[in-house]
Structures are given as structure tokens and as C-alpha cells.
C-alpha positions in Angstrom: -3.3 -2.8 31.3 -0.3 -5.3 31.5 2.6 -4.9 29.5 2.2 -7.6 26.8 5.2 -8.1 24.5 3.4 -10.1 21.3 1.3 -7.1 20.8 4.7 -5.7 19.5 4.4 -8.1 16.4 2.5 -6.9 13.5 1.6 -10.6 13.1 0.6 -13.4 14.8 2.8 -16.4 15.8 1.9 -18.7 13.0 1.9 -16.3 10.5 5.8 -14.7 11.2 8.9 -14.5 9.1 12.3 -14.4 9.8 12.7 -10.8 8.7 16.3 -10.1 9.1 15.7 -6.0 10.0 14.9 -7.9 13.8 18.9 -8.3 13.8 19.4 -4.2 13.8 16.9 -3.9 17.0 17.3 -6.7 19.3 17.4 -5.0 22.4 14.0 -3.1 21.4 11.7 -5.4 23.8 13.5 -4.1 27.0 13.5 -0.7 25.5 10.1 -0.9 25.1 9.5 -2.6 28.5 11.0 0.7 29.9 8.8 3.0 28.0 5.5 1.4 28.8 4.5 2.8 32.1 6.0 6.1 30.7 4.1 9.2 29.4 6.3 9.0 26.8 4.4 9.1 23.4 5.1 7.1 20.4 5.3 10.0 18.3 7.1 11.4 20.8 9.8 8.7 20.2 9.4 9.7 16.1 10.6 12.9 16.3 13.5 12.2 18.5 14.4 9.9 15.6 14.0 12.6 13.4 16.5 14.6 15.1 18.8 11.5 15.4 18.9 11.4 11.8 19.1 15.0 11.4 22.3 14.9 13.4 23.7 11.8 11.5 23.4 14.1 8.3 24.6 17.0 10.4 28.1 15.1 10.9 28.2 13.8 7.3 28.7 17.3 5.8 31.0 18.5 9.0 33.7 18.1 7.5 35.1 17.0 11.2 37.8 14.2 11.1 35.7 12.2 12.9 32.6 12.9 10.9 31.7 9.2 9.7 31.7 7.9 13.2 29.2 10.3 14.7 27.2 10.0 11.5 27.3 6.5 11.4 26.5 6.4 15.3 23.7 8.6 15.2 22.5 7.2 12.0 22.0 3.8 13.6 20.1 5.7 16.6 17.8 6.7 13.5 16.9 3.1 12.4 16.7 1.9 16.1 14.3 4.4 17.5 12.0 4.0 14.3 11.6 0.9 15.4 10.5 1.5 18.9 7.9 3.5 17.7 5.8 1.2 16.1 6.7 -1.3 18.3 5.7 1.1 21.5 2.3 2.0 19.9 1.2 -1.7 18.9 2.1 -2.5 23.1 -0.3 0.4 24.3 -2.9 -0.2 21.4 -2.6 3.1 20.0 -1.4 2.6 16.4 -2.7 5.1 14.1 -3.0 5.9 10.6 -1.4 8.9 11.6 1.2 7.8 13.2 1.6 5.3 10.2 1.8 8.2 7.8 4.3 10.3 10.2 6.7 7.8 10.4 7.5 7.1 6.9 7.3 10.9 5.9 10.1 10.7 8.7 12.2 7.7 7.0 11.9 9.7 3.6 13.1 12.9 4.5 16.0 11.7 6.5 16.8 9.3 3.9 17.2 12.4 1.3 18.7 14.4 3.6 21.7 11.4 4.7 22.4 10.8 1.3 23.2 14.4 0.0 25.2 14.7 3.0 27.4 11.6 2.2 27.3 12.2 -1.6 29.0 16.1 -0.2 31.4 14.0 2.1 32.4 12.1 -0.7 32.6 15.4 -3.0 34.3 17.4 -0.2 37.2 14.7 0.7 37.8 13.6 -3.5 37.2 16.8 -5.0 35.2 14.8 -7.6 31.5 15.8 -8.7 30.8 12.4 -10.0 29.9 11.4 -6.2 26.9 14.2 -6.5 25.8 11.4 -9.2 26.8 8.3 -7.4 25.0 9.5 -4.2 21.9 10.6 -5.9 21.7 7.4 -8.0 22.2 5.5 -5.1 19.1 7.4 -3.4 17.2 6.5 -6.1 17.7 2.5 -5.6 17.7 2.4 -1.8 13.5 3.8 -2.7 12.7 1.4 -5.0 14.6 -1.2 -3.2 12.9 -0.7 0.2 9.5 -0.3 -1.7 9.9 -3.6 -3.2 10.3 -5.0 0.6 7.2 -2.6 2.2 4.6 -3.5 -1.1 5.5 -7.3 -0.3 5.1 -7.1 3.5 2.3 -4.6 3.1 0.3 -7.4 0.5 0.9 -10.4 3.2 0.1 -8.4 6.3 -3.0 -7.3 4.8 -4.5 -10.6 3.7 -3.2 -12.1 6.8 -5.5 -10.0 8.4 -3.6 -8.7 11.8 -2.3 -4.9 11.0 -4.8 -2.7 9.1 -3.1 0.8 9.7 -1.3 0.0 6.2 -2.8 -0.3 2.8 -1.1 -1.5 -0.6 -2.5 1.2 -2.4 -2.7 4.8 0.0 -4.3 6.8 -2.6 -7.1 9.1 -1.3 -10.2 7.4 -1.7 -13.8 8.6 -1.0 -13.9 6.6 2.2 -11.0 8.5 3.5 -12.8 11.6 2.3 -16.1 11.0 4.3 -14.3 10.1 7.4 -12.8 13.5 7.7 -16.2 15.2 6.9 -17.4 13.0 10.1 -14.5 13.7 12.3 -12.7 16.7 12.5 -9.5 15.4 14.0 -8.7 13.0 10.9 -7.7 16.1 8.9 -4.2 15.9 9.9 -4.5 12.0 8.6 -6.0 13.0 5.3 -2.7 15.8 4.8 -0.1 13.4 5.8 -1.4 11.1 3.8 -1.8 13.4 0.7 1.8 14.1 1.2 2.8 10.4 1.5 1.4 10.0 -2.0 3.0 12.6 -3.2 6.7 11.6 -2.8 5.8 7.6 -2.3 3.2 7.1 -4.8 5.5 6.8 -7.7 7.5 4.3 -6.3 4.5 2.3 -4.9 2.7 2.6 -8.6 6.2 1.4 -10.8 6.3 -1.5 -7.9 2.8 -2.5 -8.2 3.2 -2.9 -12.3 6.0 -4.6 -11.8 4.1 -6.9 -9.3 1.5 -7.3 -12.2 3.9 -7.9 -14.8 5.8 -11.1 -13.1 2.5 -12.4 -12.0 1.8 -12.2 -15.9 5.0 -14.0 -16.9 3.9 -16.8 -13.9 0.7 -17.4 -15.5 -0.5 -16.7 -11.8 -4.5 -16.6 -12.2 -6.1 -13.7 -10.5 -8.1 -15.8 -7.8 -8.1 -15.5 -4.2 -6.2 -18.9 -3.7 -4.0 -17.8 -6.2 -3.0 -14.6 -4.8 -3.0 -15.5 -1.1 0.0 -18.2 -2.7 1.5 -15.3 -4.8 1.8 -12.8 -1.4 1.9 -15.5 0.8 5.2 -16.7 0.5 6.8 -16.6 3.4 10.2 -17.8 2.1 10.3 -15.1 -0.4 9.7 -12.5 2.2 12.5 -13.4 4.3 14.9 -13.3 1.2 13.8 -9.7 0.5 13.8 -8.3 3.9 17.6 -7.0 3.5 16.2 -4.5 1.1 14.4 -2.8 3.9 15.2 0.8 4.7 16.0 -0.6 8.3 19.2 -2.7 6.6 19.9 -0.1 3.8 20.8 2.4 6.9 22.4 -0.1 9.5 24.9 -1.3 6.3 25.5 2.4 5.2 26.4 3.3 8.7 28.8 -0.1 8.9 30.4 0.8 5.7 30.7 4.3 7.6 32.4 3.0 10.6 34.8 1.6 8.0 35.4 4.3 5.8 34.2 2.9 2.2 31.2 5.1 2.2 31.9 4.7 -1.6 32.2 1.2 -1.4 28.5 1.0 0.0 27.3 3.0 -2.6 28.4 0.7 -5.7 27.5 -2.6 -3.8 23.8 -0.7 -3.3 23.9 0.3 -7.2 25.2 -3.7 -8.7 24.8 -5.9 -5.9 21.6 -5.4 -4.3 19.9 -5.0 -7.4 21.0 -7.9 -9.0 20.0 -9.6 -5.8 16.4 -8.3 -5.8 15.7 -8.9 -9.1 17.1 -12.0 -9.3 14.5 -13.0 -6.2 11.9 -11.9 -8.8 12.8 -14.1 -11.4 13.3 -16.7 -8.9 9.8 -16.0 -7.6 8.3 -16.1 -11.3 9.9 -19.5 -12.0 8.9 -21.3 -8.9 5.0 -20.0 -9.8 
């Protein structure tokens, strides 16, 4: 089969954004190019991203002069290998719910584990606690920030009709149930997807009423014209895309390079919530 580079979109040409996250990864179609003919596996490519953010949280906590640098450098080599992933699985045509499931079970333990190692930096150079707070907090908003983006993209993907290996809603339903019962070898599918509920499904559920809430306040009918307007906007998608785990990593390991780990922290906490709740209201209004 011939290497085919607009299978690495999750949409087709008339339905894309301009999603800003493409700005981290640019040079991810050559990289990809390369891995092709390879036997390298996608989730081959998710684990070594795993380890890249393993050491990137590693460095954090080293208390080596130097430690920001090599966190922030391995940190990026985190968000750009998650990318390549997905992006290597779409080419070859072997996207999978598991793989699906893998990867973001990836992003969140990495993500917990990179910010308790910079809230420690921040502790261990200050000698201040309140940064065990600050980081924490800041955990905290980068979810619900990046779950705002992925419920958004997740809703227009799916009604766009081109990528069905996510779902709005990934509770367990008795579909998924019965498909295990028929095939052994979706078992591992059905766990990592129990687990993805566990530590995502809060955030997905406090997203989704606040979905239903502003389409409330919009006076947004519940019709299928209605909603394909509502999750359709493409506009709206590209103004939220900064809030993607992608950015939230590639700007923590900028503010790294630069040493105002703190700095990040407090622009995450006031800035980028005022921004994504302000595209809300914005959203609500133009409805």
C-alpha cells in the first residue's frame, strides 16, 4: 500500500480547521514518511512517548542546574511523539479503540506526573509549600481546559462522520459489553476503557453539563440542524484549540526554557480561563 499523507487527517479537506496544536508538530509528515515502511508500531511510538515524558518529569525533580532545560526538551519530545502516533496509525489504517484508549491514559499519567514534578521544582528552589497548591491547582485547569477542547472536537468529528474511534460519551455501554463476549481480544479494550472513565469521566460529565447549560442560555433547540450549527462551528474550534493538552505542554516547556515555570502556572490559572470562558459566552451570544 502507498504511503498516503491525507489519511493522517482525522478529517476530510472541506471539513478542517486551523487547529493551532499543527504549529507544535510540523515536521510530523516526514517523520511519519520515515516510519511507514518500518515495523515500527504505533503503539510502539506511545510508549516511547511515555518514557519521554517520564524523563521530562525525571529532570523536573533533579534538582540538576540544568533541570528545566532537559525537562523542557524532553517534555516537548512528549507532545511530539503523541502526535505521530495517531498520525502513524491513521497512514497504515490501523487506528484502534485501543490504541485510542492507550494514548490518553498516556497523556493523563504524564500530565500528573510533570506537574508534581514542577510544583517540587518550584517547592525545592523557593522553599515555599504554597507551589504544592499552585501546581496542583494548575493540574486541575490544564484537565478541564483540554477537556473543553477534546468534547468540542470529539462532538464535530463525530457528526462529521470521518473518525469513529472516539465517542463523546465513553461510558461502558452494552454494545461494548457484547463485543467482548464475541471477541476475546477486545478485553484489553473494554479495561482501558473502564479505566479511561474512571479518571476522565468526571471531567467529560461537568463538560458535557456545561455544554447543556450554554445551549440552554442560547435558546439552541435540540434538532439535528440545530446541533450540527451548535458543534459545527468551525470558527469556534479554532479559537479553543490553544486549550489542547498538545499547547498546555509545548507553552509549559517554553516558559521552562525561560525559567518562569511560576509565571506559566498563574497565566494557566487567570488567563486561560478567562479566555475559554469568555469563548463560551461568546459562543452563547452569537446563537
Amino acid at each position: 500500500m502507498s504511503f498516503d499523507i491525507e489519511k493522517m487527517n482525522k478529517l476530510p479537506p472541506e471539513a478542517r480547521f486551523f487547529d493551532v496544536n499543527g504549529l507544535w508538530y510540523f515536521p510530523n509528515p516526514w517523520v511519519v514518511r520515515m516510519l511507514y515502511p518500518t515495523p515500527i508500531t504505533p503503539n510502539q511510538i506511545t510508549f516511547l512517548s511515555f518514557i519521554f515524558g517520564l524523563l521530562s518529569a525525571g529532570f523536573y525533580v533533579s534538582g540538576r542546574s540544568d533541570a528545566l532545560l532537559w525537562g523542557a526538551l524532553f517534555l516537548y519530545g512528549k507532545v511530539f511523539l503523541d502526535n505521530v502516533d495517531g498520525n502513524l496509525s491513521r497512514v497504515r489504517g490501523t487506528s484502534s479503540r485501543f490504541g485510542r484508549f492507550l494514548d490518553s491514559l498516556t497523556d493523563f499519567a504524564i500530565t500528573v506526573l510533570v506537574y508534581i514534578a514542577i510544583s517540587f521544582y518550584l517547592v525545592q528552589t523557593t522553599g515555599d509549600a504554597k507551589f504544592w497548591f499552585l501546581g496542583l491547582f494548575g493540574l486541575l485547569v490544564c484537565f478541564m481546559q483540554s477537556t473543553f477542547f477534546v468534547f468540542y472536537l470529539v462532538s464535530y468529528t463525530s457528526r462529521v462522520g470521518s473518525y469513529d474511534k472516539n465517542r463523546v460519551d465513553e461510558s461502558i455501554t452494552e454494545q461494548d459489553q457484547t463485543a467482548v463476549e464475541s471477541d476475546e481480544s477486545l478485553k484489553w479494550d473494554l479495561r482501558l476503557q473502564t479505566l479511561f472513565v474512571w479518571v476522565y469521566g468526571w471531567q467529560d460529565r461537568l463538560v458535557e453539563k456545561l455544554d447543556f447549560i450554554s445551549r440552554k442560555l442560547a435558546r439552541a433547540p435540540d434538532t439535528d440542524e440545530a446541533l450540527r450549527e451548535w458543534y459545527g462551528d468551525r470558527c469556534f474550534l479554532t479559537a479553543i484549540s490553544p486549550l489542547c493538552l498538545c499547547t498546555n505542554n509545548v507553552m509549559l516547556a517554553v516558559f521552562s526554557l525561560l525559567g518562569e515555570v511560576e509565571l506559566f502556572l498563574i497565566l494557566l490559572i487567570t488567563v486561560a480561563n478567562f479566555y475559554w470562558i469568555g469563548l463560551l459566552v461568546w459562543k452563547i451570544c452569537r446563537q
